[in-house]
ZAMARGU-4260 file (C-alpha; in steps of 0.2 Angstrom, whole numbers, plus 5000, padded with zeros to 4 digits):
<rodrens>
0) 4970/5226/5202 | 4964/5233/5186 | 4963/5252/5187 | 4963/5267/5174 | 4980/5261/5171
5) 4979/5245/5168 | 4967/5246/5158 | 4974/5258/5146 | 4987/5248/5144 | 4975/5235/5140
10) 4968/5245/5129 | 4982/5250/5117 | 4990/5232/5116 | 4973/5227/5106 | 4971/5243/5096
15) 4991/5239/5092 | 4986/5220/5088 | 4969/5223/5079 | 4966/5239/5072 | 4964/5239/5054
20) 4961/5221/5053 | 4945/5210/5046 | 4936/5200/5062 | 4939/5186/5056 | 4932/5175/5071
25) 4918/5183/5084 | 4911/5173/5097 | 4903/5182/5111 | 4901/5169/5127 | 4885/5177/5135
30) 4867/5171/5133 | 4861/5190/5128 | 4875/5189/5114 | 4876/5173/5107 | 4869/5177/5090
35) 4881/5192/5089 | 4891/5190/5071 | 4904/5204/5066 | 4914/5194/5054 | 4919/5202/5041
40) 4918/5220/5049 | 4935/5231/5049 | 4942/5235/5067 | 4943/5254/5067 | 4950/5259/5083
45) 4950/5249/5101 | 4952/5263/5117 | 4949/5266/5135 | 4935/5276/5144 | 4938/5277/5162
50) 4940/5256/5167 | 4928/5253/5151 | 4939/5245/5136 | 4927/5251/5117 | 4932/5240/5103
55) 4926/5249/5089 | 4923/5235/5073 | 4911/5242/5058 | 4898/5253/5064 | 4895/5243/5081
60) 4905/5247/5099 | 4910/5231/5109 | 4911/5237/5127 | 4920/5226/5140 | 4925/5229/5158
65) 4939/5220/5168 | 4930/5221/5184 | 4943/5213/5198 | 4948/5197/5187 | 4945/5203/5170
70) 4959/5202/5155 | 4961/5202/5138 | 4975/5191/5133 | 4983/5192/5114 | 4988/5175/5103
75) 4991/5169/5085 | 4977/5163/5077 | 4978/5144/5082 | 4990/5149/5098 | 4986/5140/5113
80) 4978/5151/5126 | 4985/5151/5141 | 4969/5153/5152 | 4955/5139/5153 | 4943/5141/5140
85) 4927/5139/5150 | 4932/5157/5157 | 4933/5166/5141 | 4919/5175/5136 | 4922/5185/5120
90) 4932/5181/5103 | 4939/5192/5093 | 4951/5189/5082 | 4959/5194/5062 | 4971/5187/5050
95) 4983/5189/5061 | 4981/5191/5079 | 4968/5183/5091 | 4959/5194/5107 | 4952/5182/5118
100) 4942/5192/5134 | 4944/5180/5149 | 4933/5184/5165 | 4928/5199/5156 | 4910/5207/5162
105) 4898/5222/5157 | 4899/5215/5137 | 4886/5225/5128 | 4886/5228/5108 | 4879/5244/5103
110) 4880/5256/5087 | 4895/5266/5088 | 4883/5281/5085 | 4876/5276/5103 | 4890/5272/5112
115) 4890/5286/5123 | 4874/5275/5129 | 4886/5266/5137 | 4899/5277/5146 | 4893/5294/5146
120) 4887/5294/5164 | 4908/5292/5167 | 4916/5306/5174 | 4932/5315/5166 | 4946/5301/5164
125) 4961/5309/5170 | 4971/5297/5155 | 4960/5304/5141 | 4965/5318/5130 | 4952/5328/5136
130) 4953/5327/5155 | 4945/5343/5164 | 4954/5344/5181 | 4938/5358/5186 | 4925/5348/5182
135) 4932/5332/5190 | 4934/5343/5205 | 4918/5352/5206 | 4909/5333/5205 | 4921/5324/5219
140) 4920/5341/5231 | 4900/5342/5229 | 4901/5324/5233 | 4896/5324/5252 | 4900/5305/5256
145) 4916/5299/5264 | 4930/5305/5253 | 4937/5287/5247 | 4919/5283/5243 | 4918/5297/5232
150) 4935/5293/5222 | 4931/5278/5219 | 4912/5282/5211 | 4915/5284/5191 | 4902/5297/5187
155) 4913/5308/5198 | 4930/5305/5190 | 4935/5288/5180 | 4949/5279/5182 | 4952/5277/5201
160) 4950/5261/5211 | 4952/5255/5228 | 4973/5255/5229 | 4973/5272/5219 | 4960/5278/5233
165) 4968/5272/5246 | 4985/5277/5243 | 4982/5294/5237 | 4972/5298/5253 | 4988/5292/5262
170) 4998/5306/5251 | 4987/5319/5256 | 4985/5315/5275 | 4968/5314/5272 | 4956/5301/5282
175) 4946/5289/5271 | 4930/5295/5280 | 4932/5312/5279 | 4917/5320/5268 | 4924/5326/5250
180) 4918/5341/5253 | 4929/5345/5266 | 4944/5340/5256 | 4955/5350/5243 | 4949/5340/5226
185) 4959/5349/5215 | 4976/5347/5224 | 4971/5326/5225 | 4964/5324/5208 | 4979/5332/5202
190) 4990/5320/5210 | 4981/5308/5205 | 4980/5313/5188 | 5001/5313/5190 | 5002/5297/5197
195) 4991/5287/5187 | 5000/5295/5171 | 5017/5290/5177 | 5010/5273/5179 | 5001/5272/5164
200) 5019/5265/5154 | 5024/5257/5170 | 5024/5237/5169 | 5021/5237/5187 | 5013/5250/5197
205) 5019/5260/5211 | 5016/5275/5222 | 5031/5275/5232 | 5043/5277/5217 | 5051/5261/5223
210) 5045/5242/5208 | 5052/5230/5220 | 5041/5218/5225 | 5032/5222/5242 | 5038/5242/5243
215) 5027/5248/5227 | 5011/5254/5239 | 5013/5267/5257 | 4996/5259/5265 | 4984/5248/5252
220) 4989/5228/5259 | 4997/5234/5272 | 4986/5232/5287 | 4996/5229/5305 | 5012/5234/5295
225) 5021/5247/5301 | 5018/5265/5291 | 5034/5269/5279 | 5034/5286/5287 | 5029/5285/5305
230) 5030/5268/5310 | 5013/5267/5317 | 5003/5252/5313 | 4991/5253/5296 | 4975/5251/5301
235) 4960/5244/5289 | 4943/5247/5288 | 4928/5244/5278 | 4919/5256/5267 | 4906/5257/5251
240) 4891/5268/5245 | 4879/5255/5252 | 4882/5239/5261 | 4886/5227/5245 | 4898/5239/5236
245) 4911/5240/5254 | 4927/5240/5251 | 4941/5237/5261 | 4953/5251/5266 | 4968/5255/5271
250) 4977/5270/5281 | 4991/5277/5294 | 4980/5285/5309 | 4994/5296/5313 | 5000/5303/5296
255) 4980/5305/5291 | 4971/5315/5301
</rodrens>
């Protein structure tokens, strides 16, 4: 699933691969974009922002988001792609590599100047250089919904999805519905801030130490399974801000309380 991680990892493989380079090739896929033409323009920098990928090209911002199937895959110019083609919805490409966003969403082209336009409603990104831990804190503990809600918002902290939610909430013993004002935000965000650092290099993620296949998570996809701790069954429920956004949860009754 594409979380902060995943998407900074994104993120640095296409700044590796195009930064520096002439767009040679840009084709946006979207009917508000069509017309959209940056050949020509240098690549200056491609980076991160929470789950937000900013590709940076002249004096224009290229925003794309992964959303839950999202990816940006990397060719040769001519390479064949290894996706279907009627799924790819942006193109860009230089001299010598080719970026082709598959199921990408949220595409908007802005001037650099405005890109904060863009993400600046985010909250602090715990993989960003200038993280504040005390901010991030004071949003998620003012946040009176249930607690795996308020992770998973971006305006309070950027970065963490469902699995991160779930799971961390399992490492704190905390319920998923408990209100984040009754929870220690500092103490979570600051394993959180851990955890999705040491996964940030990771090819595959995990929260239990363990990268075998099916031992990577404690509780997320786990439902009816027994807890790795107690043994209790994983039990799953649904929750979200309103009624489209639920998401589905995971967590031990017995080692969360």
């Amino acid at each position: 699933m594409p979380e902060g991680d995943t998407v900074h990892r994104a993120a640095a493989r296409l700044d590796h691969a195009l930064r520096g380079g002439t767009i040679t090739r840009f084709d946006l896929r979207v009917p508000q974009l069509a017309d959209a033409d940056l050949t020509g323009s240098v690549v200056h920098a491609v980076v991160p922002r929470g789950k937000h990928i900013l590709m940076r090209i002249g004096d224009r911002t290229l925003r794309s988001h992964l959303r839950m199937d999202g990816a940006w895959h990397l060719y040769r110019p001519g390479e064949r792609w290894r996706a279907p083609a009627h799924t790819a919805r942006a193109i860009v490409g230089t001299a010598d590599a080719e970026a082709v966003g598959f199921e990408v969403s949220m595409l908007a082209l802005v001037p650099t100047a405005r890109e904060e336009e863009l993400v600046g409603h985010l909250g602090p990104d715990p993989l960003a250089d200038d993280w504040d831990p005390a901010e991030a804190a004071r949003r998620l503990g003012a946040d009176p919904r249930p607690v795996h809600v308020a992770l998973l918002d971006q305006r309070n902290v950027a970065g963490f999805g469902n699995e991160y939610a779930a799971e961390l909430l399992f490492l704190r013993g905390v319920l998923p519905t408990r209100p984040a004002t009754e929870v220690d935000a500092a103490a979570l965000l600051d394993l959180g801030a851990r955890t999705i650092r040491a996964n940030r290099d990771r090819p595959d993620r995990t929260f239990t130490g363990v990268a075998l296949p099916g031992r990577t998570t404690w509780v997320y996809g786990r439902a009816r399974r027994p807890c790795r701790r107690c043994g209790t069954p994983i039990r799953t429920g649904e929750l979200g801000a309103d009624p489209t956004e639920e998401r589905r949860t995971f967590w031990c009754p017995n080692c969360q309380r």
